[in-house]
N, C-alpha and C positions, 0 to 999 in steps of 0.2 A: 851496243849503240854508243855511238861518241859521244863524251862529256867533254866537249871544249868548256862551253863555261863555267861547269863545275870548274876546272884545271884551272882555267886564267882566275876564278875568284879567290880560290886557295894560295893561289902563289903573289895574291895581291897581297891577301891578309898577312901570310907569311913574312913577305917582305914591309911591312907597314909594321912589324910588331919589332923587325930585327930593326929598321931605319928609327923608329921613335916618333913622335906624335908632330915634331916642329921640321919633319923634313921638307924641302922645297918639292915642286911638281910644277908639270910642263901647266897647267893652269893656271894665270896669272892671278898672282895674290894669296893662292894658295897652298897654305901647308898641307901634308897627308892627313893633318887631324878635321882639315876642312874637306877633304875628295869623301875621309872616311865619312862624315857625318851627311853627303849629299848625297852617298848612296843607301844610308838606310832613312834618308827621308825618298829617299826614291820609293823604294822599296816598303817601307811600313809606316807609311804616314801620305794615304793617297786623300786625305783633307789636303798637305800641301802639295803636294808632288806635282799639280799643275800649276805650280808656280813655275819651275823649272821653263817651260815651255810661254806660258802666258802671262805677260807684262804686267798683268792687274790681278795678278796673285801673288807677285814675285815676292813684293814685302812679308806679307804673312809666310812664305815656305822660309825666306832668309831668318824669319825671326825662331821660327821652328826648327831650321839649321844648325844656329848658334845656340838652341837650349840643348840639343843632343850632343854639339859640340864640347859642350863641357863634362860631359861623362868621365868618367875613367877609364884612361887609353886602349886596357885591355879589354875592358867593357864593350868598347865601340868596336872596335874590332872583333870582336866575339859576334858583333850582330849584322858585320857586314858579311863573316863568315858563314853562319847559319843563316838564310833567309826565310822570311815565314811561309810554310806551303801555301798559304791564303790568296797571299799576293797573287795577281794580277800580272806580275812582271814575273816572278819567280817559280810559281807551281811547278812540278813534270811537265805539264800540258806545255808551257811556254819559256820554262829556260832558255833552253837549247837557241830556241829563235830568236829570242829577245836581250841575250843576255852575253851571246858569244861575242859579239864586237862590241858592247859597252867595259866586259871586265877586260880586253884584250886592250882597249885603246887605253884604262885607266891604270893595267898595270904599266903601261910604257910609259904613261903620265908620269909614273913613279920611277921607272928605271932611269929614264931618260934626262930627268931632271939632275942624276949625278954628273958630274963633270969628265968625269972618266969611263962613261959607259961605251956600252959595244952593242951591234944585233945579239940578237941569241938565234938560236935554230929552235925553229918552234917544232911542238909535236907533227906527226905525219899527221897528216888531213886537213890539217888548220889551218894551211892556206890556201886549199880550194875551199874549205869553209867562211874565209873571210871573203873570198873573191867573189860568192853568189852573192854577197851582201854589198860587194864595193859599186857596183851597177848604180842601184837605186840611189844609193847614198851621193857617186858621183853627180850622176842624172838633177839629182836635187839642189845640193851643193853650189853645183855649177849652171845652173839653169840661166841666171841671168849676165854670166861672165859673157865680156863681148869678145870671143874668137870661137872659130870653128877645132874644138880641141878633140883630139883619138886619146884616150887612155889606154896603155896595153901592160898586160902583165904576160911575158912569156910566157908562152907553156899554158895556157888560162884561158886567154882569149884578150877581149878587145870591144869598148863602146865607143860613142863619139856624143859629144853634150856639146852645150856652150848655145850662145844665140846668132852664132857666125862670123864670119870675118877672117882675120889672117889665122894660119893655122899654127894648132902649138902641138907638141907630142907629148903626153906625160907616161913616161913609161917606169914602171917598176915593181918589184914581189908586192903580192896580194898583201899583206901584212903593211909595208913601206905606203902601198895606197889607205889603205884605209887612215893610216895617221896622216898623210897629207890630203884626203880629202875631207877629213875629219876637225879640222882647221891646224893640225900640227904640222904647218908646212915645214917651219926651220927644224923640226927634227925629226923629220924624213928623210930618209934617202932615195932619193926619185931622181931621173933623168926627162929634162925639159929642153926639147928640141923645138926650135921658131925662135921670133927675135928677141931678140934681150931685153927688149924694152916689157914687152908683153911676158915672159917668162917671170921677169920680176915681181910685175901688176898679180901675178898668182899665185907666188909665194908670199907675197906680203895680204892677198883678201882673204876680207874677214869671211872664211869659209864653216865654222863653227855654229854646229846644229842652236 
């Protein structure tokens, strides 16, 4: 059975231990000491973890954020590695499902924030694994963007979202979709066919779950 997000969490931690705790990340404002401490409030502290989600929780997970932020480096990172089978998010039952496009988008957060980075070639299967997940995700996303937009990833297939109007084409690897419709448009590599005015209005909305 494929462990995509065993993979993508390991090579998060990995990279987050060799970068250091005050590295940048494609999420504004935050260092990897802060990505590192939102995933194990995600993960082992579901008192806040619908903060993440729910405007009237938000304070209480931030403040719960910032107490585990102050761990030590290696610490936190040891817990974003090991997740507790307990979890909700993380058991066998629900890894795989739950967890293959959050560790994949967060380790790009991290690669991507370098100045000098590059794609990588991800493992075999993990891009038809992100593509059954890019659907919904776009479908969501995009639900109230005004154009009639087709999303296509080669080889993959093909949706169509949006609330109508002039047409746009977002086409690119399963992987490049998901960070662009995941709100990481500027460091995506996607191809946006329609007009230029509207192509922009998509790279710059605030499309982040």
């Amino acid at each position: 059975m494929s462990r995509y997000a065993l993979t993508e969490r390991q090579a998060l931690a990995d990279l987050m231990l060799t970068l250091g705790p005050d590295a940048p990340t494609l999420n504004e404002g935050w260092t990897t000491r802060d990505l590192a401490a939102h995933l194990v409030v995600r993960e082992r502290r579901p008192d806040a973890a619908g903060g993440i989600l729910l405007p009237p929780l938000r304070g209480y997970a931030e403040r719960v954020r910032l107490r585990l932020a102050a761990r030590p480096w290696a610490d936190l990172v040891a817990q974003v590695r090991r997740p507790p089978v307990w979890s909700p998010l993380s058991n066998p039952l629900t890894d795989e499902l739950v967890n293959t496009m959050e560790f994949f988008i967060h380790h790009e957060d991290v690669r991507r924030a370098a100045p000098d980075w590059q794609p990588r070639e991800l493992p075999a299967g993990l891009p038809a694994a992100l593509w059954r997940r890019v659907a919904p995700l776009g479908r969501f996303a995009l639900r109230r963007f005004p154009a009639s937009l087709l999303v296509q990833a080669p080889g993959h297939g093909e949706f169509r979202c949006g609330r109508g109007g002039e047409a746009l084409r977002v086409v690119g690897v399963p992987g490049e979709l998901t960070l662009f419709l995941s709100g990481r448009q500027r460091a995506a590599r996607v191809q946006l066919d329609g007009p230029a005015a509207l192509a922009e209005r998509l790279r710059t909305a605030p499309l982040a779950l």
